[in-house]
C-alpha positions in Angstrom: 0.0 0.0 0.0 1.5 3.3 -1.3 1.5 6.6 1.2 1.2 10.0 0.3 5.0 10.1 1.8 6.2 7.8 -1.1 4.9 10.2 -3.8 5.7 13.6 -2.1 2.3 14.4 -2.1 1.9 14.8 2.0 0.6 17.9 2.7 2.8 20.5 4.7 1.6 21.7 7.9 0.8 25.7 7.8 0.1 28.2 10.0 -3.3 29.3 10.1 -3.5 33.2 10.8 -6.8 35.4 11.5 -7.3 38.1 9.1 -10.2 40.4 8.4 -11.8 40.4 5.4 -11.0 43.3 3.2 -13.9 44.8 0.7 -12.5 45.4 -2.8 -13.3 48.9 -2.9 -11.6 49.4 0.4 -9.0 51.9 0.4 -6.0 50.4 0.0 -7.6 47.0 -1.2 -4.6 45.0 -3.4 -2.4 47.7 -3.0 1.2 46.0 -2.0 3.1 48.5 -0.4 6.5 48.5 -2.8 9.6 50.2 -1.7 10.9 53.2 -3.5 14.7 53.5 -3.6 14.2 57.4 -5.0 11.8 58.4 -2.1 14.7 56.4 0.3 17.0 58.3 -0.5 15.3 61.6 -1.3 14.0 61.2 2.8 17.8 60.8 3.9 19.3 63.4 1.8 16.2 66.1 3.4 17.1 64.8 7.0 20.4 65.3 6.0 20.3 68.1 4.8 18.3 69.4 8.6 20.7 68.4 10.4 23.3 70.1 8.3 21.6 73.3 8.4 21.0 73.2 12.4 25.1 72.7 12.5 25.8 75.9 10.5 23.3 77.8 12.5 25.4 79.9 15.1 25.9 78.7 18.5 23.9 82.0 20.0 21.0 81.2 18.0 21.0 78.1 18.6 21.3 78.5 22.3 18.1 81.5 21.9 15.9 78.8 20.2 16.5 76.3 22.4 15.4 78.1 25.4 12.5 79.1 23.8 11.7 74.9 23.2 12.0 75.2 26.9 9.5 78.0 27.4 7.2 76.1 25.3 7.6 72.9 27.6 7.2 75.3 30.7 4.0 76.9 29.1 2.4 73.1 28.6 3.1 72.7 32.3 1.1 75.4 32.7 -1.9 74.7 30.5 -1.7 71.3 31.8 -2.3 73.1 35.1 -5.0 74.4 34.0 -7.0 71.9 31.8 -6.4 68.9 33.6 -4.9 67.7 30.2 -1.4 67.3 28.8 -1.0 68.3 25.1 2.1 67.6 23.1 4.6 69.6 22.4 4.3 69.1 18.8 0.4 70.6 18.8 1.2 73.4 17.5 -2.0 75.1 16.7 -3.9 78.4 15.9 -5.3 78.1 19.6 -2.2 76.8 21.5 0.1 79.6 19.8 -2.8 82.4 20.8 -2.3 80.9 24.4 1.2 80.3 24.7 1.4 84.8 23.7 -1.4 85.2 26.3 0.7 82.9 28.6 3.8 84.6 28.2 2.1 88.2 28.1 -0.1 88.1 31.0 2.1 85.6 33.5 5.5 85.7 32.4 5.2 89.1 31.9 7.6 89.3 28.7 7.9 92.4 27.1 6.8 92.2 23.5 9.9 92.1 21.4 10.7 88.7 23.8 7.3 86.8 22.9 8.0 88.0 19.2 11.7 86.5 19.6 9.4 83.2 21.5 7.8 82.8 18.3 10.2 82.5 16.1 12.7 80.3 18.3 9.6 77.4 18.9 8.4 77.6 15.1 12.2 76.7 14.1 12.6 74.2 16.8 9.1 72.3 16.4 9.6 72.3 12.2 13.3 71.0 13.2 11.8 68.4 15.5 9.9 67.2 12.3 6.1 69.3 13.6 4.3 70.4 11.3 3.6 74.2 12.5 0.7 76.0 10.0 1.4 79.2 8.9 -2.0 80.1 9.9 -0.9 79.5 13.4 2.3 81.8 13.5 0.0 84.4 11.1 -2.9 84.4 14.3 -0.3 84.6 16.8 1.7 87.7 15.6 -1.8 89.2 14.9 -2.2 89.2 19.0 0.8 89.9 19.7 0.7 93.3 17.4 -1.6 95.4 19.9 0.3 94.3 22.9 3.4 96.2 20.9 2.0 99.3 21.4 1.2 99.4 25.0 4.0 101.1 26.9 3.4 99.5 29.9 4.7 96.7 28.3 7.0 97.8 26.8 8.7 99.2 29.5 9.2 95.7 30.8 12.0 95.1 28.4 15.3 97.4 28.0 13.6 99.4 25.0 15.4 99.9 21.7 19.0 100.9 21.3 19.4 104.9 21.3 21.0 106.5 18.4 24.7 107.7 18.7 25.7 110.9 16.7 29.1 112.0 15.7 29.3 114.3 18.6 28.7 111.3 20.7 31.6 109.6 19.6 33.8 112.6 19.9 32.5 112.6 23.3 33.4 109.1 24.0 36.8 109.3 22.4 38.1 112.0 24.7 36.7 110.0 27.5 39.0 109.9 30.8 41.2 107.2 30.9 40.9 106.7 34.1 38.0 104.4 35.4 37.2 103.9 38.8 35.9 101.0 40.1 32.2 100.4 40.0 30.0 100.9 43.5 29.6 97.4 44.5 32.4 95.9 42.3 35.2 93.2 43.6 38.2 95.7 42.1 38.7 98.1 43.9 41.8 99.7 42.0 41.2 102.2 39.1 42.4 100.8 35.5 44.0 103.3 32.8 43.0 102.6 29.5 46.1 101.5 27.4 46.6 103.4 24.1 46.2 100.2 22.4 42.8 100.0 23.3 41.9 103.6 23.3 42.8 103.4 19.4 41.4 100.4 18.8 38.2 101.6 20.2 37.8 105.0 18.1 38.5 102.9 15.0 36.1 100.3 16.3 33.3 103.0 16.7 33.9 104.9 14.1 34.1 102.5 11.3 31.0 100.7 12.9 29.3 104.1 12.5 30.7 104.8 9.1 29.5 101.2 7.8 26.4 101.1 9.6 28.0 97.5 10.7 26.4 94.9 12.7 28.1 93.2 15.6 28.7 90.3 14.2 30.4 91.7 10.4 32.8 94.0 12.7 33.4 90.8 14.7 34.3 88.9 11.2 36.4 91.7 9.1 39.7 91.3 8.3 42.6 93.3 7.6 42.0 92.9 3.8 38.4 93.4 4.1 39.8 97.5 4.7 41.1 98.8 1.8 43.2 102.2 1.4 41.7 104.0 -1.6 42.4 108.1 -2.5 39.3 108.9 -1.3 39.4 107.0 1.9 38.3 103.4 2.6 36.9 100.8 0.8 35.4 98.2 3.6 34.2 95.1 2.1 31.6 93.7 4.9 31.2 90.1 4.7 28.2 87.8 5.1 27.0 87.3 8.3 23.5 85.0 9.1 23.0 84.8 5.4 22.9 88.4 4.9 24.3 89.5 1.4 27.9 90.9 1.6 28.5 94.4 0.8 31.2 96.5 -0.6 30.6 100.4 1.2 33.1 103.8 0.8 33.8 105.1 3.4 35.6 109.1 3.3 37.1 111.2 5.8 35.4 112.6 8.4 35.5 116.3 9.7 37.3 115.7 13.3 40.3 113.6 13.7 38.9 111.8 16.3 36.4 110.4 14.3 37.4 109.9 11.5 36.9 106.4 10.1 39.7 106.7 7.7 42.8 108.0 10.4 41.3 106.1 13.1 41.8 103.1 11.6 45.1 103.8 10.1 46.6 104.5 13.7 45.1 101.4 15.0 46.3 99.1 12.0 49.9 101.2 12.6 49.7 100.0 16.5 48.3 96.8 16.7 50.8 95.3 13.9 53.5 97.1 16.6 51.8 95.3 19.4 52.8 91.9 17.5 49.4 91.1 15.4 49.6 89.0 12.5 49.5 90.8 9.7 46.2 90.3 6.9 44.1 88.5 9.9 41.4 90.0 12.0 40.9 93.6 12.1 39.7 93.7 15.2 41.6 92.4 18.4 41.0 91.9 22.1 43.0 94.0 24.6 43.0 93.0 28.6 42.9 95.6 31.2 46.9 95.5 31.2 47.1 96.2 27.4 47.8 92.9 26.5 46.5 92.0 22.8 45.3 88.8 22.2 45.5 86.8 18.9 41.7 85.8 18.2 39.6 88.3 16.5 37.3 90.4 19.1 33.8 88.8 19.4 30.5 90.3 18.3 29.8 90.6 21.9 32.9 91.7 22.8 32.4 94.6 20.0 28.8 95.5 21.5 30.3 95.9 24.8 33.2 98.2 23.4 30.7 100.6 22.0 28.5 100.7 25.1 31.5 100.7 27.6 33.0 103.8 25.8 29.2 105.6 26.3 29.4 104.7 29.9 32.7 106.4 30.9 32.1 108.8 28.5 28.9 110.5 31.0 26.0 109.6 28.0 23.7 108.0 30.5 19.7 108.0 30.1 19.6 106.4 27.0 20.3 102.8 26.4 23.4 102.7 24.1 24.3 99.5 22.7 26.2 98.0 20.0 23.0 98.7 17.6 23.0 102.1 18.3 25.5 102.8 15.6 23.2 101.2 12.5 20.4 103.2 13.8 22.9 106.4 14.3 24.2 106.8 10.7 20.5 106.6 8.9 18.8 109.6 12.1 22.0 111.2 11.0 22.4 110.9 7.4 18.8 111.8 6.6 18.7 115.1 9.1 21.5 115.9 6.3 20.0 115.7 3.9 21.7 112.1 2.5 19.2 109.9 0.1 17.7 107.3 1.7 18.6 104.7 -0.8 22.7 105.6 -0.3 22.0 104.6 3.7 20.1 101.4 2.9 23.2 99.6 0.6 25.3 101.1 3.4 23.9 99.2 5.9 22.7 96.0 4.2 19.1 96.3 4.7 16.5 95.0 2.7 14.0 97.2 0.4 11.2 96.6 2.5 12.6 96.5 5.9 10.5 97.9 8.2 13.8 98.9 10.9 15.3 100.8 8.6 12.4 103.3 7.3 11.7 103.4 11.1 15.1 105.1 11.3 14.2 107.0 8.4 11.2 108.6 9.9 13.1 109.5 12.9 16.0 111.2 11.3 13.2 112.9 9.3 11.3 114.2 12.3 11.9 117.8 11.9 12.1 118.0 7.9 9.1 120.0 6.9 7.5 119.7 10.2 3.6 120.2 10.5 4.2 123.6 13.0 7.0 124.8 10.8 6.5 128.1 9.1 2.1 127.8 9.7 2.2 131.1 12.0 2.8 130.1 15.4 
């Protein structure tokens, strides 16, 4: 007697597995899912090409945006709090965008140009964390933050804007007295002279940063090339900082030696290649308290401070001078004489339709054609 075993023809034991019936007009009904090698590596190349981007952002922002991630984990706590419910972070939504301004406006407290900075910081980190954040959300929560901009109650909870400096103030704050006393409540108690090395380097510093409407960060990053001797003066090439476009400005000579861009920053060069700097690296350079130079270029922080350090011991207190004041100084200035608005924007870098820069504009054309003037009174 044969056997199925003989022949082969023994059936194999299978697994039996319970499935659910699928209708054939389903969605996804006899669709095989079938990987794509171009959508593979079109994914990896845009991950990538995130992670790349977040590298190359710089370590300040970075460190901005992250706190803000923070805020917006400190703000769910809060709602939380509140609802009885946790949300997740990445639920970022026309109403949780309204409430996290409200949050930060009515119980932080935050002046506006910080929930406007709060905005920006958890929009990049959620979309970095892979969120999807709508612009419809960012559009409704800038639309209530735009009232709370006006109200000078709050906005007297941040520092304010940066005060415009003038050429009289930096003549002011290069004749400052070299002598600076220790601060009431300060460790040192012994007063520091200022060495000539950093008394130059800061006129050339201020003045040039006036001259070039420069930001923080391109004073920070020229170089000794960047400055170039011309007949008529200077020729700074300011390079690209953030993304921003580079620029190539004139600069000419100015009307009092102490300054003037163009001899300011000739007896600096002059000094600090004396002091031992390397010649064709960074225009600027630190200096201790003992007139020591160092070799890395002077940070844009370091350059802020310089400008608002000099105000200080210089006597211009009430208004809050900072490293910005300088941008905002040449346009107030330029236009009250009379210089064409489009000359002061490519001097600057700033865009067409920033609205900064026509700000300044407006201010530096306070008084031109006023409403009372001539009408009588």
């Amino acid at each position: 007697m044969t056997t199925a075993e003989e022949y082969g023809t023994a059936l194999e034991p299978v697994e039996v597995v319970d499935a659910e019936l699928v209708e054939n007009d389903a969605p996804g009904a006899g669709v095989v899912a079938v990987h794509d090698p171009v959508e593979a590596v079109l994914a990896a190349l845009d991950a990538d090409a995130k992670e790349h981007l977040h590298d190359i952002r710089p370590k300040k922002t970075k460190d901005g945006y992250a706190r803000d991630w923070e805020i917006w984990g400190e703000f769910h706590d809060w709602l939380a709090e509140q609802t009885g419910t946790r949300l997740p972070l990445s639920k970022v939504t026309v109403g949780t965008f309204v409430s996290f301004v409200t949050y930060l406006d009515q119980v932080v407290e935050a002046p506006p140009n910080t929930i406007e900075r709060r905005i920006t910081g958890v929009t990049s980190e959620a979309r970095r964390h892979g969120y999807t954040v709508p612009k419809e959300a960012t559009e409704a929560a800038r639309r209530t933050l735009k009232p709370l901009k006006l109200d000078k109650r709050r906005q007297q909870r941040g520092r304010g804007k940066a005060a415009a400096v003038t050429p009289k103030d930096l003549r002011q704050m290069a004749n400052a007295p070299r002598e600076r006393a220790p601060q009431p409540g300060a460790r040192r108690r012994r007063t520091i002279v200022v060495s000539d090395l950093t008394r130059l380097r800061d006129k050339a510093l201020n003045s040039l940063k006036f001259a070039v409407a420069g930001r923080n960060e391109e004073m920070s990053e020229l170089d000794d090339p960047d400055i170039v001797d011309v007949d008529e003066g200077l020729m700074v090439h300011v390079p690209s900082v953030k993304g921003r476009p580079e620029r190539d400005v004139p600069v000419t000579y100015g009307e009092d030696i102490d300054t003037c861009p163009v001899r300011c920053w000739r007896a600096y060069k002059a000094a600090k290649l004396a002091a031992g700097a390397t010649p064709g690296g960074p225009a600027f350079l630190p200096v201790d308290q003992w007139g020591n130079q160092g070799t890395r270029r002077l940070s844009p922080d370091g350059v802020g401070r310089a400008l608002a350090r000099c105000a200080k011991y210089a006597g211009l207190i009430g208004r809050r001078i900072t490293g910005h004041s300088a941008r905002r100084g040449l346009v107030t200035t330029g236009r009250k004489k009379g210089k064409r608005v489009e000359k002061l924007r490519r001097q600057g870098g700033w865009s067409p339709n920033s609205p900064v820069f026509w700000e300044y504009v407006d201010e530096g054309e306070a008084f031109e054609d006023a409403a009372t003037e001539g009408i009588g009174l």
